[in-house]
C-alpha positions as CSV (number, residue, x, y, z in Angstrom):
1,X,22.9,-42.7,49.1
2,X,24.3,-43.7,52.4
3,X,27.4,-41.8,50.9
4,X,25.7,-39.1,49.9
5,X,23.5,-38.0,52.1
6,X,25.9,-36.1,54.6
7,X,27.8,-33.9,51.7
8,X,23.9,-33.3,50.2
9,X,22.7,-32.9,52.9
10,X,25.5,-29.9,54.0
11,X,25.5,-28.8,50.5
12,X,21.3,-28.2,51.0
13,X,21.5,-26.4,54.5
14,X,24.5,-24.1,53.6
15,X,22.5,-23.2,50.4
16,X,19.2,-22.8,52.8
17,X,21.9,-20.3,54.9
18,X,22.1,-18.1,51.9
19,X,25.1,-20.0,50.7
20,X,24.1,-19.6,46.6
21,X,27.6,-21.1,45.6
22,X,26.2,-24.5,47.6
23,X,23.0,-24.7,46.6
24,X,24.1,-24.1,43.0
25,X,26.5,-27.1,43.7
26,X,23.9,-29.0,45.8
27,X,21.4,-29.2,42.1
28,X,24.2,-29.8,40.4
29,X,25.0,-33.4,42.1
30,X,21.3,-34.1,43.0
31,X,20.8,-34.2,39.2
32,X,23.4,-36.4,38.6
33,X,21.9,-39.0,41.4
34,X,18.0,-38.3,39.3
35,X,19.6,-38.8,36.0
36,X,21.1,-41.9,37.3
37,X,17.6,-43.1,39.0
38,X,15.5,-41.8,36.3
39,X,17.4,-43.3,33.5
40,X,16.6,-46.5,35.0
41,X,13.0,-46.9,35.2
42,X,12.7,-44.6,31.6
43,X,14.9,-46.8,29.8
44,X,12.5,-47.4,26.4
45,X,12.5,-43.4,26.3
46,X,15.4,-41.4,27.2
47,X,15.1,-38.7,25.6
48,X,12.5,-38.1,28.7
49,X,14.8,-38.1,31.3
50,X,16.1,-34.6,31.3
51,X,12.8,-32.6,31.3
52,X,11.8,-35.0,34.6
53,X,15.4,-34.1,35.9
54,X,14.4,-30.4,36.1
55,X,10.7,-31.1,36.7
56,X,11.8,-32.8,39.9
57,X,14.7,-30.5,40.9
58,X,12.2,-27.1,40.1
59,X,9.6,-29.4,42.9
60,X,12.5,-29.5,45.3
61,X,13.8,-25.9,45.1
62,X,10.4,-24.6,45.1
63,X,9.4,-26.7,48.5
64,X,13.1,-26.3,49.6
65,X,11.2,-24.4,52.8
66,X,9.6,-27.7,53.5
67,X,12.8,-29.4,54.4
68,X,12.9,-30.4,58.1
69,X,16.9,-30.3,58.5
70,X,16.0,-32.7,61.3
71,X,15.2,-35.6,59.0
72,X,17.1,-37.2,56.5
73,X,17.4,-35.6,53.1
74,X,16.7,-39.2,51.6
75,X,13.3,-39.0,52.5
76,X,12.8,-36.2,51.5
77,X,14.0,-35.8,47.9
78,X,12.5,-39.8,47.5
79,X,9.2,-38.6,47.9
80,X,9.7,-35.6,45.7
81,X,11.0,-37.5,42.6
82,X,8.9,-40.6,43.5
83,X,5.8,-38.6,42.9
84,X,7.2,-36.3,39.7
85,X,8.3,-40.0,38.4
86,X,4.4,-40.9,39.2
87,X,2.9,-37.9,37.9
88,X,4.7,-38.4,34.5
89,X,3.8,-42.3,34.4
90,X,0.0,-41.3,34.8
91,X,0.5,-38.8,31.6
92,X,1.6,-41.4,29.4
93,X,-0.6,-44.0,30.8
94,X,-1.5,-46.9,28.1
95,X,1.8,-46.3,26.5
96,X,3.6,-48.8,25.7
97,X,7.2,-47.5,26.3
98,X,7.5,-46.7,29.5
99,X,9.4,-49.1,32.1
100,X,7.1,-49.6,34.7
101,X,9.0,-50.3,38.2
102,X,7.5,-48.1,41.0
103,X,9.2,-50.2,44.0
104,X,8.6,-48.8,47.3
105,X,12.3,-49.1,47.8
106,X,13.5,-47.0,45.0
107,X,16.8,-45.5,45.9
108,X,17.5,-42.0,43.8
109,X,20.8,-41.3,45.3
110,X,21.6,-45.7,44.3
111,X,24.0,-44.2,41.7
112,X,25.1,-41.3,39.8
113,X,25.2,-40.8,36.0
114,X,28.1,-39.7,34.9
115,X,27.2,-38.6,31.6
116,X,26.8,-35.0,32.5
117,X,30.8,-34.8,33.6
118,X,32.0,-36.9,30.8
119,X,29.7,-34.4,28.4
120,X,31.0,-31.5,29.5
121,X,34.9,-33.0,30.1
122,X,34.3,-33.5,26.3
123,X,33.0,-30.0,25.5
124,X,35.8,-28.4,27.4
125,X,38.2,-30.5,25.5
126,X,36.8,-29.4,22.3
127,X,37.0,-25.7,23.6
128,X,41.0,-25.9,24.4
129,X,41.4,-26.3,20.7
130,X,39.7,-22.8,19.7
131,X,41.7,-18.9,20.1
132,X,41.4,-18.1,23.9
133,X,39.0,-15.4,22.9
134,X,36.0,-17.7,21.2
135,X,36.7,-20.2,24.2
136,X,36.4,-17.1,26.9
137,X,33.3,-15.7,25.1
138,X,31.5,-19.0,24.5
139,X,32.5,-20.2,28.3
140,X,30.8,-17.3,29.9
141,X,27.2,-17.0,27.4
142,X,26.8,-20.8,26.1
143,X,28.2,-22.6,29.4
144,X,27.5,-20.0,32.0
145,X,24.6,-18.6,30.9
146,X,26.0,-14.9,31.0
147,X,24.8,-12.2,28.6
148,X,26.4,-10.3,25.4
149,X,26.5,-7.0,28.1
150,X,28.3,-9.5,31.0
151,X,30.5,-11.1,28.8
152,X,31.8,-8.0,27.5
153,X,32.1,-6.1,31.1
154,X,33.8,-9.2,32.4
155,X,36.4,-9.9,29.2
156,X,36.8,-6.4,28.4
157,X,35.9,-7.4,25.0
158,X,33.0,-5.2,22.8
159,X,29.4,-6.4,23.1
160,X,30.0,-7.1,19.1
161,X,33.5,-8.6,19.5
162,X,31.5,-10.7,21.9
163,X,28.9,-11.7,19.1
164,X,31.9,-12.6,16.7
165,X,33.8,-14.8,18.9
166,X,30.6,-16.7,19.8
167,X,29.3,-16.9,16.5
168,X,33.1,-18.3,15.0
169,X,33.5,-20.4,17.9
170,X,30.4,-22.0,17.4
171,X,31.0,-22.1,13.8
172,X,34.6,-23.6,14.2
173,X,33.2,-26.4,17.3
174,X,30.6,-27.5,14.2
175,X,33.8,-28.3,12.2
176,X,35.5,-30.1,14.8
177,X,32.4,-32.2,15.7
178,X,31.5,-33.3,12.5
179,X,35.1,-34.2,11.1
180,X,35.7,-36.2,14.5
181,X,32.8,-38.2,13.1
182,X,34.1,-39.0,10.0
């Protein structure tokens, strides 16, 4: 964390400035540090991992006013995901597979998982083999979230030309996924 505290840490109180591009970017690689730490300790169930990832990051933008930008940010996101990590081990208490290891030193920001970038270097990969207009319309409403109405005002595409290309490129990604399996 050592390494990541200072560009976190700047990332956190330009995004606490009104700086939405910086937060935005600030829960994107605090994520990747909780994957990394929560992967860890959740290892017999993985699948679990990613709703505590955005349990814990909803707990830190939601007490993001609590943040003393006089204190390390360390601290402050340790105690966050230390007690979402605890708050999920006391719901599945007398479980057997969950990987008990509550240390006192637990370091979140220890390592980052990679698996986010290498999922979506993949994805965009897969994209770059479809028509520009299925990998435009599926870029803006499957990757960023956009609407039929705002991916059409900002390709200059039909809402239903919108729907098409989405629907095909979806359709055609399906092919390519499952005959790189075989």
């Amino acid at each position: 964390m050592k390494d990541a505290e200072p560009g976190l840490r700047g990332l956190l109180v330009k995004g606490l400035d009104g700086d939405a591009g910086a937060y935005r970017e600030f829960l994107r690689d605090l994520a990747a540090h909780l994957r990394g730490f929560l992967r860890r300790r959740l290892q017999r169930i993985p699948d679990e991992v990613e709703d505590l990832v955005q349990e814990t990051l909803l707990a830190v933008h939601n007490q993001r006013h609590t943040y003393d930008r006089a204190q390390p940010l360390t601290a402050w996101v340790h105690a966050i995901a230390k007690y979402k990590l605890i708050d999920f081990l006391r719901r599945r208490r007398g479980r057997d597979d969950v990987t008990e290891t509550l240390d006192e030193d637990l370091e979140v920001f220890a390592s980052v998982d990679n698996a986010a970038a290498d999922a979506r270097r993949d994805v965009l990969k897969l994209l770059a083999g479809l028509p520009e207009k299925q990998r435009l319309a599926i870029m803006c409403m499957k990757l960023e979230g956009l609407s039929v109405v705002e991916t059409a005002a900002r390709t200059g595409m039909s809402e239903s030309a919108v729907k098409v290309y989405v629907h095909r490129g979806m359709k055609a990604l399906g092919v390519m996924i499952g005959s790189a399996g075989t």
